[in-house]
Structure formats: C-alpha cells, structure tokens
C-alpha positions in Angstrom: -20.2 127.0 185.4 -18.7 127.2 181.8 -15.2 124.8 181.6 -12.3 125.5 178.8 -10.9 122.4 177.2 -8.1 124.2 176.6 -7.3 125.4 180.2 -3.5 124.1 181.5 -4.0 123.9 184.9 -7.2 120.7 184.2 -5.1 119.1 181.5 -2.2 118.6 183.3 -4.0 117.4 186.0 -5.5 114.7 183.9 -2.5 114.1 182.2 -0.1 113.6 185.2 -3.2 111.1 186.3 -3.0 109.2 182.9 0.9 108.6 183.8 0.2 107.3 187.4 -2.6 105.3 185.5 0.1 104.2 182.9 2.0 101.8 185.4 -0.8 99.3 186.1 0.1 97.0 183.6 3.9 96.9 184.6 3.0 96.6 188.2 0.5 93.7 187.5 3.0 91.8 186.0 5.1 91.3 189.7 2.0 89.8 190.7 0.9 87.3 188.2 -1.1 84.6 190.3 -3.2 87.2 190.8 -7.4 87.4 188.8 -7.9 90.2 186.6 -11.1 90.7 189.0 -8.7 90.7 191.8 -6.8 93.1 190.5 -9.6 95.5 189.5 -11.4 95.1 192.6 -8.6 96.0 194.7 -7.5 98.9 192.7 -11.1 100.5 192.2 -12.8 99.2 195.4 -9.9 100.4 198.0 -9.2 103.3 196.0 -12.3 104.0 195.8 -13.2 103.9 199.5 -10.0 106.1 200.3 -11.0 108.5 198.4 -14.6 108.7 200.3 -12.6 108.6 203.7 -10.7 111.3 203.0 -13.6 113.5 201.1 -16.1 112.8 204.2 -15.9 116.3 205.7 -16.7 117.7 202.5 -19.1 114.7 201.4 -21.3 115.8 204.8 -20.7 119.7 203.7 -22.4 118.8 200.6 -24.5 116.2 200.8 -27.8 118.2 200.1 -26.4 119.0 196.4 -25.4 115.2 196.1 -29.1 114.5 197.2 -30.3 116.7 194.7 -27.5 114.8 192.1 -28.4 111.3 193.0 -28.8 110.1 189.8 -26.0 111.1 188.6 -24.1 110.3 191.5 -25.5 106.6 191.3 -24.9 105.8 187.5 -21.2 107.0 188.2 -20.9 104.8 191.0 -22.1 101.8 189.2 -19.9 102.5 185.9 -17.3 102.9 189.0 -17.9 99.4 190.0 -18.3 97.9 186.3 -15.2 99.6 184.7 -12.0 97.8 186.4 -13.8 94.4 186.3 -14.4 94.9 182.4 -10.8 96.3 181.6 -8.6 93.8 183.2 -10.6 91.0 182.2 -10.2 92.6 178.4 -6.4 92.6 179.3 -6.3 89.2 180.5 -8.1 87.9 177.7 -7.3 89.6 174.8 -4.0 90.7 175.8 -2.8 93.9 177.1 -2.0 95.9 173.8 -5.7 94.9 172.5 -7.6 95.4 175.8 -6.1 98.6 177.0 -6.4 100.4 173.4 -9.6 99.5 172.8 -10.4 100.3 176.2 -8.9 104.1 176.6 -9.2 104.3 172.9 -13.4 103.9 172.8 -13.7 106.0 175.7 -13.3 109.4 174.0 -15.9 108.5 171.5 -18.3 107.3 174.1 -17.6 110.7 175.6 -18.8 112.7 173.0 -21.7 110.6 172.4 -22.7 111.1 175.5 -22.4 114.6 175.9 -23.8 114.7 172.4 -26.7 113.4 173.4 -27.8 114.5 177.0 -26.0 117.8 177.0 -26.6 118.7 173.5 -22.0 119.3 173.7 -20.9 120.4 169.6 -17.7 118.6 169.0 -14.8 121.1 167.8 -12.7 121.1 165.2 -10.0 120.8 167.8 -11.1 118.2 169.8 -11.7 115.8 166.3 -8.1 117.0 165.5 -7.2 115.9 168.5 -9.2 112.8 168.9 -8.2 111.6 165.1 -4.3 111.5 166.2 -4.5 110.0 169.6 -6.8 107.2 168.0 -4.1 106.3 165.1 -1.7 106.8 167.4 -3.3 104.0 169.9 -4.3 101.9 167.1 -0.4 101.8 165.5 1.0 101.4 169.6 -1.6 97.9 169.4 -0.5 96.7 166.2 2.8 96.6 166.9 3.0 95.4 170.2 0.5 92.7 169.4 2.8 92.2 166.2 5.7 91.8 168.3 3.9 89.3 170.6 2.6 87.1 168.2 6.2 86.2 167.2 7.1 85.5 170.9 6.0 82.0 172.8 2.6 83.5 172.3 2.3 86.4 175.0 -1.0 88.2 174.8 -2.1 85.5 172.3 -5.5 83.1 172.9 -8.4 82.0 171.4 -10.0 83.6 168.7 -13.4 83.1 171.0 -11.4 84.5 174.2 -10.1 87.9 172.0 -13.4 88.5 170.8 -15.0 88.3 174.6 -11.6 90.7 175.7 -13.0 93.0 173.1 -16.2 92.9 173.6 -15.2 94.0 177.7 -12.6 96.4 176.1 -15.9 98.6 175.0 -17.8 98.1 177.7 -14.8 99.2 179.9 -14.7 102.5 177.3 -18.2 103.0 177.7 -18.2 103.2 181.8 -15.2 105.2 182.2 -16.7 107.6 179.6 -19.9 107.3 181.6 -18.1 107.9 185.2 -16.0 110.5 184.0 -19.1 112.5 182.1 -20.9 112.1 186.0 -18.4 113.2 188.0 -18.3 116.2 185.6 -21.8 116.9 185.4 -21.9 117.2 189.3 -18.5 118.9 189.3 -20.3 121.3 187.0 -23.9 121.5 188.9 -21.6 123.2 191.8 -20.5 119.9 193.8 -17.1 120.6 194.7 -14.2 118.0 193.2 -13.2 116.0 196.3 -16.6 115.2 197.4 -18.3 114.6 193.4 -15.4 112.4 193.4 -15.5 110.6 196.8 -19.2 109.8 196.5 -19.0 108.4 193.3 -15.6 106.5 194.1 -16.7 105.8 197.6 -20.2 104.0 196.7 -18.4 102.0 193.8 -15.9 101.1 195.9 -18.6 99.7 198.2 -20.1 98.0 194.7 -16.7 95.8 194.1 -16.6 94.7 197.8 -17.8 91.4 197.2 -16.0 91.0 194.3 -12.6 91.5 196.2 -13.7 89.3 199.0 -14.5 86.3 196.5 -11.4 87.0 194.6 -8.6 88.4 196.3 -7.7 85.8 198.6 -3.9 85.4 195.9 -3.3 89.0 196.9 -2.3 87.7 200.7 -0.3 84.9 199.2 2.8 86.8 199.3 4.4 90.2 200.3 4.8 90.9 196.4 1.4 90.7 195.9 0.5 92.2 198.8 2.5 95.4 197.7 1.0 95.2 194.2 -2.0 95.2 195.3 -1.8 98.4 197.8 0.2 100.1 195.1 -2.4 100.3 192.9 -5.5 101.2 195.7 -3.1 104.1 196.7 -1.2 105.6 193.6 -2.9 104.9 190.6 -6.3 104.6 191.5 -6.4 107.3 194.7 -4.0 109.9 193.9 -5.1 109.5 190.4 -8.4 109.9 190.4 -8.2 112.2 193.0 -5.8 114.4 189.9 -8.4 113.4 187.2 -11.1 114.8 189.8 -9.7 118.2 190.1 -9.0 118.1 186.1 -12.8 117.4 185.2 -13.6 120.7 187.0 -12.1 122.6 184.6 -12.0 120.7 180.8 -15.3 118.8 179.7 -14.9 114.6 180.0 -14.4 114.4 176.7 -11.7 115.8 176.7 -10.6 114.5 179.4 -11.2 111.3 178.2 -9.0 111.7 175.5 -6.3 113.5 177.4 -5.9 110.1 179.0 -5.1 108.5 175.6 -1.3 109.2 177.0 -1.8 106.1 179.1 -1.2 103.3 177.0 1.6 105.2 175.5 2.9 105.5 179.2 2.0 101.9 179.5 4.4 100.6 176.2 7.3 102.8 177.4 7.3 101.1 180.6 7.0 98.1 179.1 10.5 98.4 177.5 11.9 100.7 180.0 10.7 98.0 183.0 10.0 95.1 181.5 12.2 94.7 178.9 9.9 94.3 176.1 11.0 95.5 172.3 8.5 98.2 170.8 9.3 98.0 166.9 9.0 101.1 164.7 5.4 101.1 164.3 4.9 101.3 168.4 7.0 104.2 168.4 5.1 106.2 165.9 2.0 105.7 167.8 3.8 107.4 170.5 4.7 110.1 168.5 1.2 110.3 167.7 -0.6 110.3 170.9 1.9 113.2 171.8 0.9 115.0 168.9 -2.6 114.7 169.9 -1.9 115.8 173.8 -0.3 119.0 172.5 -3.2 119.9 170.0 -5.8 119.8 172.8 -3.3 121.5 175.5 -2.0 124.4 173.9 -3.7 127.2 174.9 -6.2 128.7 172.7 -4.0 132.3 172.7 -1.0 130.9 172.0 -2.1 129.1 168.6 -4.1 132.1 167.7 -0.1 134.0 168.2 1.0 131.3 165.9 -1.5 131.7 163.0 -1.1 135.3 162.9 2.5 135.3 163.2 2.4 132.8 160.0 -0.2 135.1 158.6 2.3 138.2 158.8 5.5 135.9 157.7 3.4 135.1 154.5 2.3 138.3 153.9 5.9 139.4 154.1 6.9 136.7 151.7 4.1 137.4 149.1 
C-alpha cells in the first residue's frame, strides 16, 4: 500500500487535528487545580476508549489482521499510555513553551529514525526542507515565549533540576508519539482499516491510563469548570483528533505526519494571545511564520511545484 507525503486530502487531515490539538494548553489553564497526570489521563484514557467504542464494529471485522499485528498494535498502545503522562508533566515542569516544543518538536526526528531504522524509509530532500523550518520555527516560538515569561512574576519558570526533568519527559513524550503514530501507520499500511488501527491502539491505551485517572482525577469533579475541561479534551482534541490524524496516517507516512503537527504549538501561542491574553514578542511571531513555511513545503502538491520550477525555468530562459 504505497502512501504520498505529499497527498492533500491526509495533510489536511493531520493538520486540522494539530489545531484541535492546539487548544489543550488554553483549555488547561480554566482548570488549574487540576495534575498534569490528571489531565493526560483523562484526555488520552477517555479519548482513547471512545474511540474503541465507536470503532468496535470494525475492531471485530478485523480483528484477525490485528491478531496478526499484535505487536505493533501493543507497542502503540503502550507509547498511547506513556505519551500524555510524559507531556504534561514536561509542561508543568518546565513550562509550557519548553515542554510542548521539545515535545512536538523531537517527534519528527524520532520519526524518521524510526522508519529509518525498521523500514529502511530514505528521508527526502523535501521532508528535511521541511523538517529544518518547522524546527527553527518551534525553537524561535520557545525562546520568545519563555523570554517573555521570565520577565513576568515567573510564569513557566522553576528549578533548574525541575526544567531539566520537564525536558528529559519532553523527549520521551517526542519519542512515544513518534512511536504511536509510526504503529498506527504500519497497521494502517499492512491493510487494517483507520478507525479500527486506531481504536485498538487508542482503546487498549486508554485501558493503560485507567489507573492513573482513578488515582488522579478526583480535582476534575471538584467543580463544573473542571468538569467541562476535562470532557473537552476526552471528546475534541483527543477523539475527534485522533480520529482526523487516524485517517491522515493512511495516506502520508508518520513522519510526516509527525511534522505536519509542528502547527500545534504555533496554534497553541496564537491562542495564548488571542485567549489568554498573553504578548508574543517579535521573535514568537517569526517562528510562526516559520512553521507555516514548513506546512506549505510538505503540502503542496508534488505537480504543482514541478508547474512552478518549469514556469521559472521558461521565465529565465526568456530573460537570458
């Protein structure tokens, strides 16, 4: 089954999931008595199971070639489980500029390591074009906004120990949505349809962070705000996103998709100014500017730049 980074309809998909990914942080912060463990498991965990609930039909349809995909279907599951604990722990300790770049950021490299190494995957010229501007572009966004905080009453600040720990769990957070995202694919790939390579995966991790919600999430019945918070982000980000981001890894490679998603902490910092009321300086904005430039290298289609190099080709030939 042969997948074309380039191809609109999978980018977009993972790109509109990036966005709906992009409000977590804003929406955390109407809930602030409540864990970063809290938070992840109830996002993941309930998302997660929603997502097998409403796959079963197709789960039971094809549960001979997720038999046959078990291992894949397992180490997804677990990265599943792992991931939201390690990012907003990363966030909550080494702020949220520093935890979600080096999250999202590291996740497109651990992608094509990964496919590097089991699949054998050549990067492209395109995709390190690509990957080279969203990753300046992420690294500017953090500078400045963790810039801007350290002149504030020290928002996103802590311990030098406590940064270093947020991230160490930033990479680790990179590392297992690389590693979910490259399973999902590979069973997407081996002829497992979307919904149900996605529900089994989602479903058992869901399952995984079950405990971890009951021994957390006790703050997220406290109040109706949290409450909301919390079902907001089991039903929008975390289902219909990954139920978009499912349907976008059967048609461009993880790697890609992984760094298609780079849009979120650019999504994130917009909201933060929009929503919030936070300042992005100059610097912020330019990362921005960046990441955008790196979306529309790997989403034009491959025709269309060919059209504009030859048009450019015949302009200078004209010109000679």
């Amino acid at each position: 089954m042969k997948h074309r980074s380039g191809h609109p309809t999978g980018s977009l998909c993972v790109l509109l999931a990036s966005v709906l990914w992009g409000t977590t942080g804003t929406a955390a912060t109407f809930a602030p008595d409540v864990g970063p463990l809290a938070i992840g498991a109830v996002a993941m965990g309930l998302g997660g199971l929603l997502q097998a609930l409403v796959a079963a039909p197709r789960i039971r349809r094809e549960s001979a070639g997720l038999r046959a995909r078990r291992g894949a279907v397992l180490l997804g599951a677990l990265a599943v489980a792992i991931y939201p604990l390690a990012f907003y722990s990363s966030m909550h300790l080494a702020g949220v500029a520093t935890g979600t770049v080096v999250s999202i950021g590291s996740a497109p490299l651990a992608s094509a390591l990964v496919e590097r190494t089991v699949d054998g995957r050549r990067l492209t010229r395109r995709w390190t074009t690509g990957a080279a501007l969203g990753l300046a572009g992420t690294v500017l966004l953090c500078a400045a906004e963790a810039a801007h905080a350290s002149t504030g009453a020290g928002a996103g600040a802590g311990s030098a120990g406590a940064t270093v720990l947020g991230v160490g769990l930033g990479l680790v957070a990179g590392f297992t949505y690389a590693l979910y995202s490259w399973a999902a694919h590979r069973l997407i790939s081996h002829g497992v349809g979307s919904s149900a390579a996605m529900g089994a995966v989602f479903g058992i991790g869901g399952l995984l962070l079950m405990p971890v919600l009951l021994a957390t999430g006790a703050p997220l019945l406290d109040s109706w705000s949290n409450a909301a918070v919390g079902t907001y982000m089991a039903l929008v980000p975390m289902f219909l996103g990954y139920v978009l981001f499912g349907w976008g890894l059967a048609h461009v490679p993880a790697s890609t998709a992984t760094t298609l998603s780079l849009l979120e902490p650019a999504v994130a910092a917009v909201l933060a100014v929009v929503v919030v009321g936070e300042r992005l300086p100059l610097p912020g904005w330019l990362g921005v500017a960046l990441v955008v430039g790196c979306l529309a290298v790997l989403t034009t289609p491959a025709g269309a730049r060919r059209r504009s190099r030859t048009t450019s080709a015949v302009v200078a030939a004209e010109h000679g």
